[in-house]
Residue, then its C-alpha position, 0 to 999 in steps of 0.5 A: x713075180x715082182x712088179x717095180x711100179x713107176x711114180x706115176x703108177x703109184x700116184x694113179x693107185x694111191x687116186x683110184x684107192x682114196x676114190x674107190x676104197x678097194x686094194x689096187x694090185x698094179x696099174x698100167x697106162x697105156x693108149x689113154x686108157x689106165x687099167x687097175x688090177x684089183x685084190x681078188x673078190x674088190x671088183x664090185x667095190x672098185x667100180x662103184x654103184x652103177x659105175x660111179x668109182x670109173x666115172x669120177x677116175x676118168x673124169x679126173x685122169x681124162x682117160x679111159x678107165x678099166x677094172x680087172x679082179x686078179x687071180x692067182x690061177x692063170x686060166x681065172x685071171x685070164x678070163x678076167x682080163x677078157x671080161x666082158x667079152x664072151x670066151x668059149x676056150x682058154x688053154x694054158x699050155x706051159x712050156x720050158x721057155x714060159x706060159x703060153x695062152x690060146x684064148x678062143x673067143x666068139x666070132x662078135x666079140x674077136x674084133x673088140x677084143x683086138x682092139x683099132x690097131x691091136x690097142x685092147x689086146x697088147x694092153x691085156x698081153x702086158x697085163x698078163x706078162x707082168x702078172x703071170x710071166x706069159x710069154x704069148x697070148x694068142x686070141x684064136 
């Protein structure tokens, strides 16, 4: 899948890889909050020593900042994306029209995962869209 990056895309991952040292795939801006997708196996790198690498970006950019590690299998990158909340189930059902992805999540973590107004979980649809064409991501 292709991903065209806007200016200021490209500009927060060129920041986050002279901060962090590690391969930033994509970045997407959304509600004050940029999230990174980092090259499988770089996460560790990315945040930094006790969270050190997100500290400095959000002091830097003045917004929230989030790691996720990429994944060339849906159901892995999924998981990733929905850290650290606990899943009990994701099922990846392809159809003719796309990918569609039912996540179940426990009861304590659902209202996080969401997100105030739905912010967490339209950040983590787009994610998933951009990067493994799914058309629907459900949270059951």
């Amino acid at each position: 899948m292709k991903i065209t990056l806007s200016h200021e895309e490209m500009h927060y991952i060129a920041l986050a890889e002279d901060v962090t040292g590690a391969p930033i795939i994509d970045c997407i801006e959304m509600e004050d909050r940029i999230t990174y997708i980092v090259e499988k196996g770089k996460l560790g790198k990315a945040i930094g020593k006790n969270a050190k690498n997100i500290k400095t970006l959000e002091k830097m950019l003045r917004k929230e900042v989030k790691f996720v590690e990429y994944d060339k299998d849906k159901k892995s990158f999924i998981t990733n994306l929905f850290k650290p909340y606990k899943l009990d189930e994701v099922v990846v059902m392809e159809g003719d029209e796309g990918t569609i992805v039912n996540v179940t999540i426990t009861q304590d973590d659902k209202g996080k995962a969401i997100g105030k107004n739905g912010r967490n979980i339209n950040i983590l649809r787009e994610i998933a869209k951009r990067h493994h064409d799914i058309i629907k991501l459900k949270i059951l």
